[in-house]
N, C-alpha and C positions, 0 to 999 in steps of 0.2 A: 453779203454785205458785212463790213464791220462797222463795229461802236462799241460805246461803253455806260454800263448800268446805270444809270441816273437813281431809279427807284426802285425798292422790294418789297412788296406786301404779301409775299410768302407764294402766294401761288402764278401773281404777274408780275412784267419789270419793263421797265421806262428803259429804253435803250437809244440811246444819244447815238445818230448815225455821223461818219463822217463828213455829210452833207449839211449837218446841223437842224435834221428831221429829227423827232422823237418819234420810234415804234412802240407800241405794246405787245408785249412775249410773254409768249409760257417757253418753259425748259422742254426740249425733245425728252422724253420717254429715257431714252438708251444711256445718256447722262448719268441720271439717277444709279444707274446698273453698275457701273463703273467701279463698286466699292470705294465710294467718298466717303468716310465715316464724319458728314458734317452735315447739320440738319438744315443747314443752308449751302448745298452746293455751289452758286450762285450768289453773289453777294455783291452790292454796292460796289462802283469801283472796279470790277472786272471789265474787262477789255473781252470784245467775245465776238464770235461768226453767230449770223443767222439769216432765216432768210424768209421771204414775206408770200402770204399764197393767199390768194381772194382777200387779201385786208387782215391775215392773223398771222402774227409773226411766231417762229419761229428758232428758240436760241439753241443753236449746233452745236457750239465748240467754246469750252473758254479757255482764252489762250495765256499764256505763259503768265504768270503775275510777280511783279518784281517782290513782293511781301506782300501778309495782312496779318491784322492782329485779331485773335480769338481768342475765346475761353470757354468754360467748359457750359455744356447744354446744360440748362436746368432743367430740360424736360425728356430727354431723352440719354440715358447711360452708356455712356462711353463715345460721345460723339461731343460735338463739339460745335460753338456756333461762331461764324466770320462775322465782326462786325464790317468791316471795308477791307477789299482790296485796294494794292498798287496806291497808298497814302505815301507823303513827303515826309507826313510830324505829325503827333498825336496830343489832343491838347486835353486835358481835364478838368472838367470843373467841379472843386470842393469846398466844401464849407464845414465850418466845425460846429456851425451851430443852425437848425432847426432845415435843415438835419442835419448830423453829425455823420462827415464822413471820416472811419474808422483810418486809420497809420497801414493798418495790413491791405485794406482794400487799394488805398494809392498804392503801396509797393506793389501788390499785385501785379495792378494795371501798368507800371512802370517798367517789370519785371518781361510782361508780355510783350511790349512795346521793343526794350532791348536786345529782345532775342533776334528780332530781323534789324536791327539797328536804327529803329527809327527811332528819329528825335520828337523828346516832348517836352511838354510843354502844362505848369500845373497854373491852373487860376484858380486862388484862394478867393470866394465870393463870400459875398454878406456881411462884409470888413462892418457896417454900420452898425450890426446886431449884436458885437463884439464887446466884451466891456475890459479894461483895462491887461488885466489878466491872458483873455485869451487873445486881444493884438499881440500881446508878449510872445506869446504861443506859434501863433502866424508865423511872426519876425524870426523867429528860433527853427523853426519849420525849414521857410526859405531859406535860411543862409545853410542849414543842410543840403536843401538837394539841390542849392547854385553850387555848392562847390562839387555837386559830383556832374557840373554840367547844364543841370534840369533848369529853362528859363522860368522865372517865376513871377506871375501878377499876384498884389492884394488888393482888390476894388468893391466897389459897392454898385454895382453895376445898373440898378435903377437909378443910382445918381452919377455917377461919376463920366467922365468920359473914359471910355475904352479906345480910342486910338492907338495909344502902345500897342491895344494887342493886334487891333486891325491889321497894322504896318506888317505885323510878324504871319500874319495869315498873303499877304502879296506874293506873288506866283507860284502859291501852292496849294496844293488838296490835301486836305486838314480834314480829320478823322478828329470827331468832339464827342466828348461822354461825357456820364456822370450819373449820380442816383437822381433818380426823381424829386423836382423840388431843389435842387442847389441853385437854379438862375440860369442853365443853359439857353431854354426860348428870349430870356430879357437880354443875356449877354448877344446872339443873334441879332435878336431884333436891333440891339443898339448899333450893332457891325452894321447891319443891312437893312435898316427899314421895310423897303420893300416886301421882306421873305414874310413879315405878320407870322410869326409861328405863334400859335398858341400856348398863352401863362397861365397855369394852374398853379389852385390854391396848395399848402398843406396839409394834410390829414390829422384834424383836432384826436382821434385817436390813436395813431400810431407816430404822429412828429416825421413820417414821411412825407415825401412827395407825391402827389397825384401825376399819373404819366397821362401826360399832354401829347407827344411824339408817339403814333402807332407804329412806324414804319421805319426803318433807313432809308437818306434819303439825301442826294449830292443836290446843294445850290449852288447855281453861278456868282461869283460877289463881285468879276469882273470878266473879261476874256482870259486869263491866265490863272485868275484864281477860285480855288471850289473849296468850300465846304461840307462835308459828310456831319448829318445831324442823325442821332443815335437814338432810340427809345432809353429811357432812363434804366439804370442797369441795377439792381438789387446785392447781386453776387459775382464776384471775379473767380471761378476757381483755373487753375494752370491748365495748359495744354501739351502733355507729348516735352515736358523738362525734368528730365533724370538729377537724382539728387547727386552726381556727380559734375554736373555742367551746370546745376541752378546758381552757386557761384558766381560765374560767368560773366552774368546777368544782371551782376551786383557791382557797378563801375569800381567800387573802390575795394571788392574783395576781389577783383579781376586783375587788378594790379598787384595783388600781395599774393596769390595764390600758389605762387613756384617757389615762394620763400619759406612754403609750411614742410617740416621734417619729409612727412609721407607725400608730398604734393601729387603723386601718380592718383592718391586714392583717399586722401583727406578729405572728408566732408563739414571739417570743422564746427565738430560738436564737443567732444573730448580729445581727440586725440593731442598726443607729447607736441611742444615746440609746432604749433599748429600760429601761423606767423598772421592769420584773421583773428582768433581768439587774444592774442596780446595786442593785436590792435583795438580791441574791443573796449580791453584793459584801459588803454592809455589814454582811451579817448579818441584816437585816430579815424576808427570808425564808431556812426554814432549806434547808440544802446539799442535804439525803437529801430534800426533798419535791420540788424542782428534778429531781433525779436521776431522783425515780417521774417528774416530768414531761416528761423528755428520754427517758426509755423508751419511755413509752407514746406520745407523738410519733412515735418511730420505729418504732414496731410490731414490737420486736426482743425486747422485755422475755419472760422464761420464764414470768411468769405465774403463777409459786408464790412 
């Protein structure tokens, strides 16, 4: 039979058949063997053969996937973990305050996102908690990454209405993140009543988030449209992006890239008549996406 993942709790997975039966699966054995260097073979959103013997399912095969977006294992070296397969758009949810999500961590997550070309999607949350200063901040933010494309909320999501964003989630499967504690359960909940995800407090000692989401985890929000709900994410480190292709990555160094002197092999850090670097200059491109880009070059960046 085929279907596609609904749920992962690491060792079992909700498998949506095309009947509109949900199975429970473990992974076949032989999978594993395969040399996947990904501590989630398996992951939300795959598309997969399996087959079912006295009541235990069975997943065989996972088949082709049009993209997913991942990053690096925090627990295991040199491998790597899928948040969702075969997603439409990746949406984020950030805040600047309580918690503070970091410039390098969005680019990251943006960066992972444009390498299979999916589109995303950032919601600045907590607009309410904000004081004069940093709406500034917000406002200055978005009209950055609108023009490099990136659609942008500012809400207060326990008050506000979120229909803009509903609308922009309509017949698609929508891959949502964030660190623990920016509003992703309230922003859900506000989309979709029904789903009740669980709201956690923040952490009087570290100003994080308490992760409320154990699991990845696809809801239905209508016949056409899903959402993938992600455990709160800590660190974004790259996957498998050569610091000659990280560029690429970067819509608006992506455009200028053939106009740098050396462009076969410029990685725009020094080099002469390097046509990113006087962009950088003039203004053209802004400072702080430079900056995630001299990070993540050097492989120094913390990652949150």
């Amino acid at each position: 039979m085929k279907g596609k993942v609904t749920r992962s709790t690491g060792s079992f997975y909700d498998v949506l058949a095309e009947d509109g039966t949900t199975y429970n699966c473990r992974v076949r054995g032989k999978i594993r063997l395969e040399g996947i260097k990904e501590t989630n073979p398996v992951a939300v959103g795959d598309r997969v053969q399996f087959e079912m013997d006295h009541g235990i399912g069975s997943i065989t095969e996972i088949l082709e996937r049009d993209n997913h977006i991942l990053r690096q294992s925090v627990k295991k070296t040199g491998h790597s973990h899928v948040l969702a397969a075969n997603i439409d758009q990746a949406l984020l949810v950030v805040t600047l305050a309580l918690p503070r999500t970091s410039l390098g961590f969005i680019d990251r997550f943006l960066v992972s996102a444009e390498a299979f070309r999916i589109p995303q999607i950032l919601v600045f949350n907590k607009k309410d908690l904000l004081d004069n200063e940093g709406i500034a901040i917000t406002k200055e933010l978005m009209n950055c990454y609108e023009k490099l494309g990136i659609v942008c909320f500012s809400v207060a999501a326990l008050h506000d209405s979120v229909e803009a964003i509903h609308a922009m989630l309509k017949g698609k499967t929508t891959l949502i993140a964030g660190h623990s504690g920016v509003g992703k359960s309230t922003l859900l909940n506000k989309i979709a009543p029904g789903l009740e995800q669980t709201i956690g407090d923040i952490s009087d000692f570290s100003s994080k988030g308490k992760h409320t989401t154990t699991f990845a985890e696809m809801f239905s929000l209508d016949r056409n449209s899903f959402v993938i709900d992600t455990p709160g994410v800590k660190e974004w480190g790259l996957v498998d992006i050569g610091e000659q292709e990280l560029s690429d990555y970067f819509p608006e160094m992506r455009d200028l890239r053939a106009d740098c002197k050396f462009s076969g092999s410029c990685i725009h850090i020094n080099e002469p008549k390097c046509a990113i670097i006087e962009a950088v200059k003039s203004g053209a491109i802004a400072l702080s996406r430079y900056e995630s880009y001299l990070s993540m070059i050097s492989g120094q960046d913390n990652r949150k």
